[in-house]
C-alpha positions, 0 to 999 in steps of 0.5 A, a space after each residue: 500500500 502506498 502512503 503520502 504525507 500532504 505538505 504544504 500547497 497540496 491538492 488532490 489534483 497536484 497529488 495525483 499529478 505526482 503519482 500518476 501523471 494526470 490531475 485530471 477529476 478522474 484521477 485526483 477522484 480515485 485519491 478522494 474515494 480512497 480518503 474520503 472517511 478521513 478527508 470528509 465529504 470537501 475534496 479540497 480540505 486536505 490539510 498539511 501532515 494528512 496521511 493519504 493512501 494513493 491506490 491502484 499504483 501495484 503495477 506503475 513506477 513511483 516517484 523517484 528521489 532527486 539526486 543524492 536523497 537518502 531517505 532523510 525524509 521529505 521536505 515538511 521533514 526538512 523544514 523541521 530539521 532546520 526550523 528546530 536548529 534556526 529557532 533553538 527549540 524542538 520541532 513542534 514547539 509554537 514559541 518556535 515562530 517567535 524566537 529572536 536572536 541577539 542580531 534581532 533575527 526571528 522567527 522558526 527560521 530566523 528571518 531579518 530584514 533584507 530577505 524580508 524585503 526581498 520577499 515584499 513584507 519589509 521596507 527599510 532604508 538601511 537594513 541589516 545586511 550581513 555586516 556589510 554597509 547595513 546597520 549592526 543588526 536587525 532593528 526592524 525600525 521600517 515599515 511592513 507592506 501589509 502582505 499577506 496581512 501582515 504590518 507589525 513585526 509582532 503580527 509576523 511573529 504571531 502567524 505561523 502560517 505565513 512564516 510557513 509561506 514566506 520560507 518557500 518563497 525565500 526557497 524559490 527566489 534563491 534558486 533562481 537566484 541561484 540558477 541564473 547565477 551559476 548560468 552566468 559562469 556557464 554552469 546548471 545547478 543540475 551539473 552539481 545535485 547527486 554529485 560529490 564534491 571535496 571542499 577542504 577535504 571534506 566531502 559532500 553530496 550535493 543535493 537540493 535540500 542542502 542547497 537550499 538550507 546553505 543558500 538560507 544561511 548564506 545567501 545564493 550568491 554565497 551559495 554559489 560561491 561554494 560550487 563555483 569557487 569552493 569560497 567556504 564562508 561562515 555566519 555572524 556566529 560562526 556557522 559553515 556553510 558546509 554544515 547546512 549543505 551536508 546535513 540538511 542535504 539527502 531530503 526528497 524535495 524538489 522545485 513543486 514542493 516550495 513553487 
């Protein structure tokens, strides 16, 4: 029997698109009838951590894992992992989504004020930018557009859902930031995922996860820098870049889960 955990953006018809290739009603009905006890009589209330059982898959292919995957888990599982090390407290706890760092980074993954912008919740003159020529540290002294509701930094703080929106859209402006970065230098993210690359004398498979979480700390060009230049670089604290790209590497999680 195959099982699939509903994440976040899920629907039937992109579920069923997933597993049989066609999101059509015919298909996407096949997954409802099969849940229906659990889902309830509204096909489109699946909720994020629903266990779903997809029939009639005994005699067609599964979903293969990206390159260099391991079984980790998949990409709620990964969020997890990195939403409990970014906030200091266990997977689960709700005061993750308030958490505060001394630099004034916040949040279950620890938001500050330039990624904020760059998604469009955030405006500021001057703002923190890594000890580069921003301010000493996130004050968060400017103004919030009202995105998705939100326009207080307590208000970000206090939804839970929209920090949970605004990681998979960090996720999806780094890769492409990424990609067209690595275009630049004639190069494709593609080239580098399921390969192993030594960085001194450490070896690490490249996987989108990782990419992704190295791409959080340090940024997509920092990110970039990496592949492209082996330049290994560190946060305020003293956190490598390697660390988030070998250990939240090998989590099944591609582009659909986070577009």
């Amino acid at each position: 029997m195959t099982q699939y955990t509903v994440q976040n953006g899920d629907t039937l018809s992109k579920i069923a698109e997933k597993f049989y290739g066609d999101g059509s009603e015919a298909s996407w009905r096949k997954i409802y009838e099969a849940n229906r006890e659990s889902i309830g009589n509204n096909p489109s209330q699946i909720t994020v951590g629903m266990t779903l059982i997809i029939p009639g898959l005994n005699n067609q292919p599964q979903p293969q894992p990206n390159p260099g995957t391991n079984n980790k888990g998949n990409f709620t599982s990964m969020l997890e992992a990195l939403g409990a090390f970014e906030s200091g407290l266990p997977s689960g706890n709700p005061r993750q989504y308030q958490v505060e760092n001394s630099l004034g980074f916040m949040g279950k993954y620890q938001f500050g004020e330039a990624l904020l912008i760059d998604l469009a919740y955030y405006n500021t003159s001057n703002p923190y930018i890594g000890g580069g020529n921003g301010v000493d540290k996130n004050y968060w002294r400017g103004s919030w557009t009202g995105k998705r509701g939100i326009n207080s930094k307590s208000e970000f703080q206090n939804s839970p859902n929209v920090q949970e929106a605004a990681i998979r859209e960090a996720f999806k402006l780094n890769l492409e930031r990424i990609n067209k970065q690595l275009a630049s230098q004639g190069q494709s993210l593609k080239n580098y995922l399921g390969q192993q690359k030594t960085f001194n004398s450490r070896t690490i498979t490249i996987t989108l996860s990782g990419v992704l979480a190295a791409a959080h700390l340090r940024g997509p060009y920092g990110l970039a820098d990496l592949l492209l230049k082996n330049q290994i670089s560190h946060d305020e604290y003293g956190t490598s870049i390697l660390k988030y790209l070998e250990e939240y590497g090998g989590y099944n999680v591609s582009p659909a889960d986070f577009s």
